[in-house]
N, CA, C and O atoms as CSV, one atom per row, in Angstrom:
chain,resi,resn,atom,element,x,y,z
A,1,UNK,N,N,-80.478,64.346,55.183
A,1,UNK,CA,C,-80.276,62.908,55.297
A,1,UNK,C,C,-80.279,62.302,53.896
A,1,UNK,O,O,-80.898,62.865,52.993
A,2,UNK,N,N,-79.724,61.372,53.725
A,2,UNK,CA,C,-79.245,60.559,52.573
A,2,UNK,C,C,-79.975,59.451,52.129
A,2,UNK,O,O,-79.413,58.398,52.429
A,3,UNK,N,N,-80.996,59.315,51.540
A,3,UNK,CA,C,-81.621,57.964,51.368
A,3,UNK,C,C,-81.072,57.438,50.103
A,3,UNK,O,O,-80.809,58.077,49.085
A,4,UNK,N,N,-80.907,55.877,50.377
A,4,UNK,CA,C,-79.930,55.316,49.498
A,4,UNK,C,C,-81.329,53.932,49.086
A,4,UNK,O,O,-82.252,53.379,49.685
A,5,UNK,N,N,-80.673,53.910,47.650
A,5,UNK,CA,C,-81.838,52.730,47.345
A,5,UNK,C,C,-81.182,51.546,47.554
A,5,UNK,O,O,-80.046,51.475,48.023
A,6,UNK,N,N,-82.047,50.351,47.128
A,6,UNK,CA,C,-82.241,49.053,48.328
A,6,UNK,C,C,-80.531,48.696,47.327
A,6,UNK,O,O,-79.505,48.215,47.808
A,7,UNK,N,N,-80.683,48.979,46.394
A,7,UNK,CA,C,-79.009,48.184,45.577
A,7,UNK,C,C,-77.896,48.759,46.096
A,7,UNK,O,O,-76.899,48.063,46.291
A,8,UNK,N,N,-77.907,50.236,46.422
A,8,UNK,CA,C,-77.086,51.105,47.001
A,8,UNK,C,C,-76.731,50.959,48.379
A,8,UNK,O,O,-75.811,51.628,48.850
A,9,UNK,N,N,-77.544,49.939,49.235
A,9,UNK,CA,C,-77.630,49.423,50.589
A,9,UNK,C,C,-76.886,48.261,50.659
A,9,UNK,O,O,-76.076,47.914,51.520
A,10,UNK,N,N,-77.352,47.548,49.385
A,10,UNK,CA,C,-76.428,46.336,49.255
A,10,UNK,C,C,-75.145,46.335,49.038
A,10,UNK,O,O,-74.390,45.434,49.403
A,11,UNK,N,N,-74.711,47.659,48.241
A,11,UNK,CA,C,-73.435,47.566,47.252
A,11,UNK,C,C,-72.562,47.652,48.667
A,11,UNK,O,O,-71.622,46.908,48.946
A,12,UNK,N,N,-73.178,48.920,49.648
A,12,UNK,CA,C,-72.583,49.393,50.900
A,12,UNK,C,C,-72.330,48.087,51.607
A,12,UNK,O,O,-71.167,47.810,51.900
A,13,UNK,N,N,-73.209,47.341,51.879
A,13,UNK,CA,C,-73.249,45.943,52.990
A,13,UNK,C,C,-72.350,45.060,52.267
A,13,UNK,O,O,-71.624,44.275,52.877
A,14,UNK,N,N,-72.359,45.160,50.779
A,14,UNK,CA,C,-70.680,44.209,50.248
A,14,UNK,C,C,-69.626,44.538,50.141
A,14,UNK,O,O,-68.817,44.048,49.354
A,15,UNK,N,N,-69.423,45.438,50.916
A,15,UNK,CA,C,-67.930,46.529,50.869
A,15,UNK,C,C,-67.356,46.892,49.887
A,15,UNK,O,O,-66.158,47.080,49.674
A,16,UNK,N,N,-68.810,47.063,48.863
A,16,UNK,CA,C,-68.404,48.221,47.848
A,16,UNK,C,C,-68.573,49.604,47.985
A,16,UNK,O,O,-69.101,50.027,49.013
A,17,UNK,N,N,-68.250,50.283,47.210
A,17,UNK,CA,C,-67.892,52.244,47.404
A,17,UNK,C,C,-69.353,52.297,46.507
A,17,UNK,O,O,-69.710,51.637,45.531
A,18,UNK,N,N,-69.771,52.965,46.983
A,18,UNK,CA,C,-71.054,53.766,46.007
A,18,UNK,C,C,-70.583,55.222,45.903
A,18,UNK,O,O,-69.861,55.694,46.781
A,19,UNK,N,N,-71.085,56.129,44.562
A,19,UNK,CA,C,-70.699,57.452,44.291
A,19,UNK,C,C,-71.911,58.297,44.282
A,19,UNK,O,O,-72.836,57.771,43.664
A,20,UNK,N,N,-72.158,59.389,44.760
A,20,UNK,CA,C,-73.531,59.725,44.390
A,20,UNK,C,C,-73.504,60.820,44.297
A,20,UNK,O,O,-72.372,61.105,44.686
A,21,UNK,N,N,-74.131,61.958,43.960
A,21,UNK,CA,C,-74.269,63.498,43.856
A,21,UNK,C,C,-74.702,64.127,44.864
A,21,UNK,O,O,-75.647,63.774,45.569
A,22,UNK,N,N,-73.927,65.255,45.012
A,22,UNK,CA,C,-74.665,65.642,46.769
A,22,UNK,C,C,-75.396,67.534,46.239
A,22,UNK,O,O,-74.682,68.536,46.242
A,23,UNK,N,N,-76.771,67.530,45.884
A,23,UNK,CA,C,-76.871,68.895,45.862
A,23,UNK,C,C,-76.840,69.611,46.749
A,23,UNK,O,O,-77.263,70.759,46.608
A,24,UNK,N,N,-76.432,69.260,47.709
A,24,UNK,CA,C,-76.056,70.870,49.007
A,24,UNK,C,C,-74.735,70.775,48.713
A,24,UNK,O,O,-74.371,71.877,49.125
A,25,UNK,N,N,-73.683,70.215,48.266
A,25,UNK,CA,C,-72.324,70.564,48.162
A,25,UNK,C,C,-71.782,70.942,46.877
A,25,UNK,O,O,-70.780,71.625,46.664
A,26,UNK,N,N,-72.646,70.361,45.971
A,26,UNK,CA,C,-72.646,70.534,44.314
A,26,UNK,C,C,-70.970,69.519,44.060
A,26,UNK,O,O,-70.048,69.884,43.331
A,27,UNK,N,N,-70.992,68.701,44.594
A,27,UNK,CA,C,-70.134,67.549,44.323
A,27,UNK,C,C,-70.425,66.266,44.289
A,27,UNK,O,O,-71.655,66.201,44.285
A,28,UNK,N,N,-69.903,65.058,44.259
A,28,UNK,CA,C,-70.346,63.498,44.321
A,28,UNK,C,C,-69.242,63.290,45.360
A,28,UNK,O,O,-68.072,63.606,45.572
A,29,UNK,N,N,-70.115,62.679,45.824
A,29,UNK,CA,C,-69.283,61.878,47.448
A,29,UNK,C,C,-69.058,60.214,46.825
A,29,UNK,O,O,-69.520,59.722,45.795
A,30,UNK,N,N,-68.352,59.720,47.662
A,30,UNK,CA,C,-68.059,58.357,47.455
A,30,UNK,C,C,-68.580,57.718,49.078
A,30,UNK,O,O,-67.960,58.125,50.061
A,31,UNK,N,N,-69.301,57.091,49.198
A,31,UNK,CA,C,-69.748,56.219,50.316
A,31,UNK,C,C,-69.352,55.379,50.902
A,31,UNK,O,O,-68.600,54.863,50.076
A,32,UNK,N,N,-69.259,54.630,52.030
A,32,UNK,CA,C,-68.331,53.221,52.063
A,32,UNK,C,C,-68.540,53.019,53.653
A,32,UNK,O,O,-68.784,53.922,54.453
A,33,UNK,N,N,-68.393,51.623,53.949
A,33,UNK,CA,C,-68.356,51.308,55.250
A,33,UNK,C,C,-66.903,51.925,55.832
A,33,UNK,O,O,-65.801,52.062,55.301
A,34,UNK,N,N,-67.389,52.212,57.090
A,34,UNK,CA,C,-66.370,52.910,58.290
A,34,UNK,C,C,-64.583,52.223,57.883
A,34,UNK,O,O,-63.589,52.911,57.648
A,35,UNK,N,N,-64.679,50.551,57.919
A,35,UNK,CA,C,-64.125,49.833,58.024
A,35,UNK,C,C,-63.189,49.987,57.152
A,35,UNK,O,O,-61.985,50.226,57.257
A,36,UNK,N,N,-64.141,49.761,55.954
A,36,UNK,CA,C,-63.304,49.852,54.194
A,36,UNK,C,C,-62.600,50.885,54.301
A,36,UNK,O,O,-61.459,50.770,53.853
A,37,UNK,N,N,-62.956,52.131,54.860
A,37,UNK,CA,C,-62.588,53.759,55.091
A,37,UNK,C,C,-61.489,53.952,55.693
A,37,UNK,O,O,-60.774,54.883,55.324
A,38,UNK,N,N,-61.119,53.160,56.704
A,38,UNK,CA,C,-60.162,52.992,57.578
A,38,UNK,C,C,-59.190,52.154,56.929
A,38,UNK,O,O,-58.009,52.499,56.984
A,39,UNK,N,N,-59.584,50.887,56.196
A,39,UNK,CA,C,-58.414,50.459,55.531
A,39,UNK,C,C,-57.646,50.960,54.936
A,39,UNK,O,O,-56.422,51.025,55.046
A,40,UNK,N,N,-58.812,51.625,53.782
A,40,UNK,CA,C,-57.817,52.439,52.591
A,40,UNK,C,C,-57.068,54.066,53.463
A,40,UNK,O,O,-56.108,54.747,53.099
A,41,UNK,N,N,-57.805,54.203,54.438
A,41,UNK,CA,C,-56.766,55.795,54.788
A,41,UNK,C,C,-55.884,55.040,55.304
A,41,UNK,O,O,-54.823,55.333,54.751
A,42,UNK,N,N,-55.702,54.133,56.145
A,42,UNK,CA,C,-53.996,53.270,56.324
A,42,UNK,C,C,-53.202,53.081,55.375
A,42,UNK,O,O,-52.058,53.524,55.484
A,43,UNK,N,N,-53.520,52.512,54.428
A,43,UNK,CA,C,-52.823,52.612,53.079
A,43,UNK,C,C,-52.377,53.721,52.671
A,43,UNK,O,O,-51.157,53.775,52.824
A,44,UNK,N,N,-52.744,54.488,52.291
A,44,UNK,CA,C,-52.884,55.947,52.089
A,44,UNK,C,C,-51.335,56.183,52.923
A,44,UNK,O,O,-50.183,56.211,52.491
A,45,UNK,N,N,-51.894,56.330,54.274
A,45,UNK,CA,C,-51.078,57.031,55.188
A,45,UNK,C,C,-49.636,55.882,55.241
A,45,UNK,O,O,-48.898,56.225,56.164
A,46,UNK,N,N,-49.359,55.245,54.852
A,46,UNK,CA,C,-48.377,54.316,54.585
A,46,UNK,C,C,-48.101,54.928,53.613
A,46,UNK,O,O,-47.116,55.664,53.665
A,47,UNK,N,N,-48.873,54.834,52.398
A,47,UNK,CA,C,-48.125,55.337,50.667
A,47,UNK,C,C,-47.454,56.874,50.882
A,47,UNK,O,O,-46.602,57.409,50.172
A,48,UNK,N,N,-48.016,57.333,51.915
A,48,UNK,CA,C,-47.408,59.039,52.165
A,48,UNK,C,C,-46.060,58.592,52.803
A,48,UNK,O,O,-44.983,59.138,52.563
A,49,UNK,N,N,-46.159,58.022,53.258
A,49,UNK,CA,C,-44.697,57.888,54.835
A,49,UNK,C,C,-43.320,57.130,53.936
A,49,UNK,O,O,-42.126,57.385,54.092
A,50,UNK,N,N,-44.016,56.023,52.865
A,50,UNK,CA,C,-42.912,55.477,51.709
A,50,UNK,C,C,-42.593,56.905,51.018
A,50,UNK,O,O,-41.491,57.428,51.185
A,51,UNK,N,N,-43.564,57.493,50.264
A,51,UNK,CA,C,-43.072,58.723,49.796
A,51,UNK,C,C,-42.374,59.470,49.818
A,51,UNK,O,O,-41.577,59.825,48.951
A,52,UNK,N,N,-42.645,60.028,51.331
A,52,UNK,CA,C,-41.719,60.781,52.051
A,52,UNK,C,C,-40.043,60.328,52.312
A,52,UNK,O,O,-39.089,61.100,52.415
A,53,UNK,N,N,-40.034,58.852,52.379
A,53,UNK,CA,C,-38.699,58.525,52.879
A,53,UNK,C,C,-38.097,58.176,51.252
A,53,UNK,O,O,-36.882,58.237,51.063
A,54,UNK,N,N,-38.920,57.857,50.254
A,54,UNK,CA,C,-37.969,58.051,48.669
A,54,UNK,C,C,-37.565,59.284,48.808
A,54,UNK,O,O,-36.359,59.515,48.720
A,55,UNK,N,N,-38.711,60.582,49.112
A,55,UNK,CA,C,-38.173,61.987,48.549
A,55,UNK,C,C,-36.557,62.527,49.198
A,55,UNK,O,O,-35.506,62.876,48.660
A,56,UNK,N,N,-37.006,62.382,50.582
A,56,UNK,CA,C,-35.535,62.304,51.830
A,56,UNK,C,C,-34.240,61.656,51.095
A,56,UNK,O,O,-33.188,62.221,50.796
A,57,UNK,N,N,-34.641,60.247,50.883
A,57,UNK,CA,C,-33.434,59.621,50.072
A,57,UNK,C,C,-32.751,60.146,48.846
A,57,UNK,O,O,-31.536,60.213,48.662
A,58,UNK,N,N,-33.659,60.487,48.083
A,58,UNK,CA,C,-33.189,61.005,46.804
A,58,UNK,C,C,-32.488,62.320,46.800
A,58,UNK,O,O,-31.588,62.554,45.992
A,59,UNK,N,N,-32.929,63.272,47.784
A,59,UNK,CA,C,-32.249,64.660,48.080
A,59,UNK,C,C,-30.835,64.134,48.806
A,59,UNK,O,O,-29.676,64.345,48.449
A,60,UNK,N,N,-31.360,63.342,50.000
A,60,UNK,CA,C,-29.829,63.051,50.077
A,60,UNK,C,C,-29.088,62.107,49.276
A,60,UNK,O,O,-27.958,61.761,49.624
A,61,UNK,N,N,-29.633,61.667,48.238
A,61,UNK,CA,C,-28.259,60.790,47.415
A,61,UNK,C,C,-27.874,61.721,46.194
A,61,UNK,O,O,-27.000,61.285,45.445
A,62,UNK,N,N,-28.452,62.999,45.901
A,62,UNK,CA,C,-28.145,63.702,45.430
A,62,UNK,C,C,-26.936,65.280,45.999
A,62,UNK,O,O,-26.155,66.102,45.520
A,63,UNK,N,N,-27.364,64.981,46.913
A,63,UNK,CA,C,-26.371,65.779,47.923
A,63,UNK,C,C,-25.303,65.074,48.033
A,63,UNK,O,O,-24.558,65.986,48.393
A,64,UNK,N,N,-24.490,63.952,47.998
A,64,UNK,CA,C,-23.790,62.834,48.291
A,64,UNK,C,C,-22.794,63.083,46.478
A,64,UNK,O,O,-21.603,63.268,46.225
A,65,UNK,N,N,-23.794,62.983,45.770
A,65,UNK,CA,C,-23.446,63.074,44.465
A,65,UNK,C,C,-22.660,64.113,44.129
A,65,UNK,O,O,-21.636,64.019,43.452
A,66,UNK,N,N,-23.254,65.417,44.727
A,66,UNK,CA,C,-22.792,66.552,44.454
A,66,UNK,C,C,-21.527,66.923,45.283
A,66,UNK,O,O,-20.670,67.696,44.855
A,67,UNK,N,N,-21.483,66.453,46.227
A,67,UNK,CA,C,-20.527,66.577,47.246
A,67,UNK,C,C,-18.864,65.501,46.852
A,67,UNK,O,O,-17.686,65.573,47.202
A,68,UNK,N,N,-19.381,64.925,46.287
A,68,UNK,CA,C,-18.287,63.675,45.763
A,68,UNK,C,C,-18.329,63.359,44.264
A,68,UNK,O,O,-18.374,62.207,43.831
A,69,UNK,N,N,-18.315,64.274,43.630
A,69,UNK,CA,C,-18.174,63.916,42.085
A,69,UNK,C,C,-16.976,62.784,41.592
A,69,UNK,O,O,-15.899,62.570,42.147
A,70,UNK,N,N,-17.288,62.422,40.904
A,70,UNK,CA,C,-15.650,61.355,40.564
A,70,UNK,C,C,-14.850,61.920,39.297
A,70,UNK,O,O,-13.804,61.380,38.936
């Protein structure tokens, strides 16, 4: 279990990210309400799906290119 101090409770309750060190994983986690968590993986999962449809586009306007030189 994770005990977080009283500022680290607060930072969490103002929908800020806290970072902290985890020695059973030998990494730093980033903390955050459920909410905040969910926002930013929507984003996320939006910035992937724009991504994806530049990469699509660009192969095919390069295929287009190649296919129709002038």
């Amino acid at each position: 279990m994770i005990e977080l101090t009283e500022q680290q409770r607060r930072a969490i309750k103002n929908g800020e990210a806290i970072r902290i060190t985890s020695p059973e994983i030998g990494e730093d986690v980033v903390l955050l309400r459920a909410t905040e968590y969910e926002s930013m993986r929507e984003l996320l999962e939006d910035h992937r799906e724009q991504e994806a449809v530049l990469r699509y586009s660009m192969k095919q306007a390069k295929k287009v290119a190649q296919e129709n030189p002038y």
